[in-house]
C-alpha positions as CSV (number, residue, x, y, z in Angstrom):
1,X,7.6,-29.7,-4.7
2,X,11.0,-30.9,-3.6
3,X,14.3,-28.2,-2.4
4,X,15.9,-29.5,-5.9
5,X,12.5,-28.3,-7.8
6,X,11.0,-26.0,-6.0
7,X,11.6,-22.4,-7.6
8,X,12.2,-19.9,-4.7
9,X,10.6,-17.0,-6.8
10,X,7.5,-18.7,-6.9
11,X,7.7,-19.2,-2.7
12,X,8.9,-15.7,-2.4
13,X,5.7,-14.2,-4.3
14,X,3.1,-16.9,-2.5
15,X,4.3,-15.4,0.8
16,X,3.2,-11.6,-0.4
17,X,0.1,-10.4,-0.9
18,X,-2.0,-10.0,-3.5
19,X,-1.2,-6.2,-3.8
20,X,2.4,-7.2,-4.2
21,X,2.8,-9.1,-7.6
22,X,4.5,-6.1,-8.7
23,X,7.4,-7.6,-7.1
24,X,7.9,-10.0,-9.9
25,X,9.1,-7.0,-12.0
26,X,11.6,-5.8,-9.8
27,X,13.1,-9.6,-9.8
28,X,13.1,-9.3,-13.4
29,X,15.1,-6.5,-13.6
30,X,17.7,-7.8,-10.7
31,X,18.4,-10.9,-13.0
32,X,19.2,-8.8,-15.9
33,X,21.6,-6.9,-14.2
34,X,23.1,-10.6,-13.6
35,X,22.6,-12.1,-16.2
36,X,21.7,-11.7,-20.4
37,X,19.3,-14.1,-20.9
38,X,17.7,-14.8,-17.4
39,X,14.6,-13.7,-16.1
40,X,13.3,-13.7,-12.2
41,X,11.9,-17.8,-12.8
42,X,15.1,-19.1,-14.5
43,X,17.8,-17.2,-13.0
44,X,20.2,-19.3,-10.5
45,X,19.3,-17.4,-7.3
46,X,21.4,-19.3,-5.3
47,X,24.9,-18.5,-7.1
48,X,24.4,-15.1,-6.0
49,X,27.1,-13.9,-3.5
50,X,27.8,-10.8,-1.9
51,X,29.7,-9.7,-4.7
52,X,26.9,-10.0,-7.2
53,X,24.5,-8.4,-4.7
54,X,26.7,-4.9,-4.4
55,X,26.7,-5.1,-8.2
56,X,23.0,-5.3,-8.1
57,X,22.9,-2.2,-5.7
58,X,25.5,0.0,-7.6
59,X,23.3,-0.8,-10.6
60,X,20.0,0.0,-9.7
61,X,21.6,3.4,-7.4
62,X,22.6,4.7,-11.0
63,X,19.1,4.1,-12.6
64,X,16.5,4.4,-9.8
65,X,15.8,6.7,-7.1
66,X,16.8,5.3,-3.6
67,X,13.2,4.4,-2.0
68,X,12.8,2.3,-5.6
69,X,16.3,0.6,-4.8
70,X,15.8,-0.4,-1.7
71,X,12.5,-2.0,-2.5
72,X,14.1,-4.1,-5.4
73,X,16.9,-4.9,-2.7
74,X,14.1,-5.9,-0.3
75,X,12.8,-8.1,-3.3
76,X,16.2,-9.2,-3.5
77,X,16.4,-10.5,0.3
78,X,13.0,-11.7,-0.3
79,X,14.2,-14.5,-3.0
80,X,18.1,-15.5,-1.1
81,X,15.6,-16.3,1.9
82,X,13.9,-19.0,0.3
83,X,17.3,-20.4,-1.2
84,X,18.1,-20.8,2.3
85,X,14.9,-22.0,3.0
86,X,15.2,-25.0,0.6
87,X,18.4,-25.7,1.5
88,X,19.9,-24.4,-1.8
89,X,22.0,-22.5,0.4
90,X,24.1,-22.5,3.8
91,X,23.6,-20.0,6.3
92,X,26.9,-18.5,6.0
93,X,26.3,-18.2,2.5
94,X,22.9,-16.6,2.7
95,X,24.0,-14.0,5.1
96,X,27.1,-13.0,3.3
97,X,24.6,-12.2,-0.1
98,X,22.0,-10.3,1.8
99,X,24.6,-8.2,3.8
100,X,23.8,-5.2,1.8
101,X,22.5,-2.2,3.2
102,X,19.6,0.0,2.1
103,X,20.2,3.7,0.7
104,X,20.5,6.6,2.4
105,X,18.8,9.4,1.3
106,X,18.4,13.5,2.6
107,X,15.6,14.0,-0.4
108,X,12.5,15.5,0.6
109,X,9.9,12.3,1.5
110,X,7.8,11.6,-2.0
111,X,4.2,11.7,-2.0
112,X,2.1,14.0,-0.1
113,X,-1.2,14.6,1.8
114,X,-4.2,15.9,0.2
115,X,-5.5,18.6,2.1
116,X,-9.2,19.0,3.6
117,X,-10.8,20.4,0.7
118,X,-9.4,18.4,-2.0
119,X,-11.2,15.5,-0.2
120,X,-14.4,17.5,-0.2
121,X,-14.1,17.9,-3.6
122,X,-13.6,14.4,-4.5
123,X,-16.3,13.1,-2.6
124,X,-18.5,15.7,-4.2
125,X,-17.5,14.5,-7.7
126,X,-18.8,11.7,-6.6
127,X,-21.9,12.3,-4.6
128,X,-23.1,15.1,-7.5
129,X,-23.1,12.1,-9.7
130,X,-26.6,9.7,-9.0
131,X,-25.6,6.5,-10.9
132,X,-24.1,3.4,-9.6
133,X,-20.7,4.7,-10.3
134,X,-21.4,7.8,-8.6
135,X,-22.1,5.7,-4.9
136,X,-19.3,2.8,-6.0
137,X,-17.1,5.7,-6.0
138,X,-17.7,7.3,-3.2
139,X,-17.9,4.4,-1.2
140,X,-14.7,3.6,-2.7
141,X,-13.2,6.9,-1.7
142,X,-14.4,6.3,1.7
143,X,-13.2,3.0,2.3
144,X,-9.5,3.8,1.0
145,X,-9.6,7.3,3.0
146,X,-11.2,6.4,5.5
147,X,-8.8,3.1,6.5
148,X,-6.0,4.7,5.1
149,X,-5.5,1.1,2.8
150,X,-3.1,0.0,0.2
151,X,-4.7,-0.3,-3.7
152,X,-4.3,-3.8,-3.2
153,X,-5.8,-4.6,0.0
154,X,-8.7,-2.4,-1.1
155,X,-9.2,-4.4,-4.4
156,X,-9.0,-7.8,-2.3
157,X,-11.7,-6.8,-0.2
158,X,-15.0,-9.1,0.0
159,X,-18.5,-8.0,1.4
160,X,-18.1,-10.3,3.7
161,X,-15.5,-8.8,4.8
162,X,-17.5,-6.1,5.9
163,X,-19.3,-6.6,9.6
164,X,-22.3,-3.7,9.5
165,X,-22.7,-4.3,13.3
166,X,-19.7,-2.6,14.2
167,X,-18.4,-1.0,11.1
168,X,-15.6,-3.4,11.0
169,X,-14.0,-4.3,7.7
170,X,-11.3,-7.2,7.7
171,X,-8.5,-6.7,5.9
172,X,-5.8,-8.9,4.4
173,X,-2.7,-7.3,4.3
174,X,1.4,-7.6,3.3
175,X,2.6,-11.5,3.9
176,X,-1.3,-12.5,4.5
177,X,-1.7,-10.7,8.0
178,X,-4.7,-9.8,8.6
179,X,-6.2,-6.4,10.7
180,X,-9.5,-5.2,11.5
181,X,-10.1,-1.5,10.7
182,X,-13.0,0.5,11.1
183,X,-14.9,3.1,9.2
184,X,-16.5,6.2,10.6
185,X,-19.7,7.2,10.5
186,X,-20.1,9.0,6.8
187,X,-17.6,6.3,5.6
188,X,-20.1,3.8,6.6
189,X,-23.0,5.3,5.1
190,X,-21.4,5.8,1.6
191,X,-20.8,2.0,1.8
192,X,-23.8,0.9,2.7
193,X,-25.6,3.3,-0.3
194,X,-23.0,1.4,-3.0
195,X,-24.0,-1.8,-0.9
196,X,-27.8,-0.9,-1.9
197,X,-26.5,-0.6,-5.9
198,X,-24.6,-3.7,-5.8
199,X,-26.6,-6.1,-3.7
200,X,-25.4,-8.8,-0.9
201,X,-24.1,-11.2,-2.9
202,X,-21.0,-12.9,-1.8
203,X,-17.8,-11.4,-3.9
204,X,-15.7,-8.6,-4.2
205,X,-17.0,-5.7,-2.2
206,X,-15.9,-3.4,-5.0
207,X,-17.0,-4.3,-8.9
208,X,-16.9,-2.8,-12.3
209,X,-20.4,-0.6,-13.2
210,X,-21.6,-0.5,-17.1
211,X,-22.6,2.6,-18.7
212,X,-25.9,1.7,-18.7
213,X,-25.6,1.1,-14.5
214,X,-25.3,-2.4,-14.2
215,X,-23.4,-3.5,-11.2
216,X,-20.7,-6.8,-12.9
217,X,-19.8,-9.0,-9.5
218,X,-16.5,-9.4,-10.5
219,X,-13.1,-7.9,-8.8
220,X,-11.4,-4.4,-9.6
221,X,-7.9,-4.3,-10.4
222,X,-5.4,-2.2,-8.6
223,X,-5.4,-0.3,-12.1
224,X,-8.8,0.0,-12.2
225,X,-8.9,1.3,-9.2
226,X,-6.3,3.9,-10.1
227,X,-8.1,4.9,-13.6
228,X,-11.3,5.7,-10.9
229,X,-8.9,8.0,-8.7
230,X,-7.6,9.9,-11.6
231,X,-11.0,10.4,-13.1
232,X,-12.3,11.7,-10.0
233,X,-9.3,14.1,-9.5
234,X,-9.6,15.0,-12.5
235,X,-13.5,16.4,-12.0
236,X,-13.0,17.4,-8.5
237,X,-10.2,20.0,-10.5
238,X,-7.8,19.1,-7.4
239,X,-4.2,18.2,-7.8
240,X,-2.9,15.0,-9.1
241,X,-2.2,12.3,-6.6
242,X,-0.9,8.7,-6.4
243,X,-3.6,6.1,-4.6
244,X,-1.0,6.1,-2.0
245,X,-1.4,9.2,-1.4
246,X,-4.7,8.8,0.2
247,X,-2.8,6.4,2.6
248,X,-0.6,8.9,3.2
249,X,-3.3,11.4,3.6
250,X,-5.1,9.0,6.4
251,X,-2.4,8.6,8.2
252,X,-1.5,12.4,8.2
253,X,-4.8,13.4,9.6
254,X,-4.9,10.7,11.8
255,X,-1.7,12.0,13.2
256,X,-3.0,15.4,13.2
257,X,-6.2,15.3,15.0
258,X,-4.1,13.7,18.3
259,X,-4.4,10.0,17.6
260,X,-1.1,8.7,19.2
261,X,1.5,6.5,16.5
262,X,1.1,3.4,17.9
263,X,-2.7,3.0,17.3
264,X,-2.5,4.8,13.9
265,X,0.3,2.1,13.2
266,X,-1.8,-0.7,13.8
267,X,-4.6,0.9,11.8
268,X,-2.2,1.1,8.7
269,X,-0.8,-2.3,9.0
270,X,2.5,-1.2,9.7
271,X,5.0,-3.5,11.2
272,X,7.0,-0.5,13.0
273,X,5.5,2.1,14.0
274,X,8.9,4.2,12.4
275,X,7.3,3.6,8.9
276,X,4.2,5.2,10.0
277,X,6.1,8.6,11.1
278,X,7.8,8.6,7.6
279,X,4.0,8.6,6.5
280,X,3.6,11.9,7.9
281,X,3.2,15.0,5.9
282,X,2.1,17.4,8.4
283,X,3.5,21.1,8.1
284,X,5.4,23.5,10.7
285,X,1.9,24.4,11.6
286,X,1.6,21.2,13.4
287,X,4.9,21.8,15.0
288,X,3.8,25.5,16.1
289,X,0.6,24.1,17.7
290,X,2.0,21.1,19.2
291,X,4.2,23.7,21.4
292,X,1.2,25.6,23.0
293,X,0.7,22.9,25.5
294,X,3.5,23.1,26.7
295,X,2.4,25.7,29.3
296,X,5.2,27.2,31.8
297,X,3.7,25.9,35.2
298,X,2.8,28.9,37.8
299,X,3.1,31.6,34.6
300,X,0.2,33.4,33.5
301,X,-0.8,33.3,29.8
């Protein structure tokens, strides 16, 4: 593939992971705002100037919300980067078109945490049911909890991936970076139950089950994976909640229970540990506690 053929879309979505193809959509949408009759693979990305790009921003601010706009401007960077890349593009012109800053916004953060005992009650949907399923989805559960993943690291996940020796799992995650994670106790033993089900043959760690219980080696979707979460939710009688919400949730606890930001940080995958404190949905309760250590030196209690 030479710089005068080589489509910087397609190099844009090689370099994210698997859990990203979304991406593609937002790209879509961009080159409609710029052109009629484009789409993300034939559009001209490297005619786009600054100009074009604030167009693209006051577009999207009067459709989307502002966490959704400054994704699809981050897709946005994504693509001028590989213009530059192939030398499709100066530097001075690449800079000027990616000069465009992300939204501000004073909304309330989206998502949230599931409290304690709406994960009890999800893991007991599960566990109260004795097929296949039942144990794939609690392992499931466990896994995405207990790692606090992304839906698309989980569905890429192999068995050998998973190290029983230590309770390690490897994980590939945004741009192909891989972490190692761990899983705790009862994590480990809900795995190793579904692992019983579905056997040790190499493959995704995670597979469709049959009505009748038969265990089908091939990969979950990230939909798939988010029809399982809303079925469960939906016995468990908690709440609705987004599969990112358990990442949320993970991280929250984490938090909570005195684990410092930098080492939750690395176990989420973040690449600054400032996304990880916008994962935090903890209350003023963790505010009111947090002060009691501060103890007055030489004052009695």
């Amino acid at each position: 593939m030479t710089a005068t053929t080589a489509n910087p879309v397609q190099l844009y979505m090689a370099s994210l992971s698997a859990g990203s193809q979304g991406m593609r959509k937002c790209l879509d949408i961009i080159a409609g705002i710029l052109s009629d009759t484009a789409d993300a693979d034939t559009f001209p990305w490297e005619t786009v100037t600054y100009r074009e790009s604030m167009e693209v921003r006051i577009t999207l601010t009067e459709r989307y919300k502002p966490s959704t706009v400054n994704k699809m401007l981050s897709t946005l960077r994504g693509v001028l980067k590989q213009t530059w890349r192939l030398g499709l593009v100066d530097a001075d012109h690449y800079r000027r078109a990616i000069d465009v800053e992300n939204l501000r916004s004073s909304n309330l953060l989206s998502g949230r945490a599931l409290a304690g005992d709406e994960i009890a009650k999800l893991f007991r949907a599960c566990t109260d049911d004795t097929t296949p399923k039942g144990a794939r989805d609690a392992a499931l559960f466990a896994v995405f909890y207990g790692c606090g993943l992304r839906r698309g690291e989980l569905a890429q996940l192999d068995v050998e991936d998973f190290a029983p020796d230590d309770n390690s799992i490897l994980v590939q995650g945004k741009r192909r970076k891989q972490r190692t994670v761990y899983l705790g106790t009862q994590a480990c033993r809900h795995l190793k139950t579904w692992l019983l089900h579905r056997g040790d043959d190499p493959g995704p760690l995670f597979c469709p089950v049959s009505q009748t219980g038969e265990v089908r080696l091939s990969r979950l979707r990230g939909e798939s994976i988010a029809y399982i979460l809303r079925r469960r939710q939906e016995e468990s009688g908690t709440d609705r909640f987004s599969p990112h919400d358990l990442r949320r949730t993970a991280v929250t606890h984490l938090l909570d229970a005195g684990v410092d930001v930098f080492t939750v940080q690395k176990l989420a995958g973040h690449a600054d540990a400032s996304t990880t404190a916008r994962y935090d949905r903890r209350d003023e309760g963790a505010k009111r506690r947090a002060v009691q250590v501060l103890a007055i030196p030489g004052q009695a209690g």
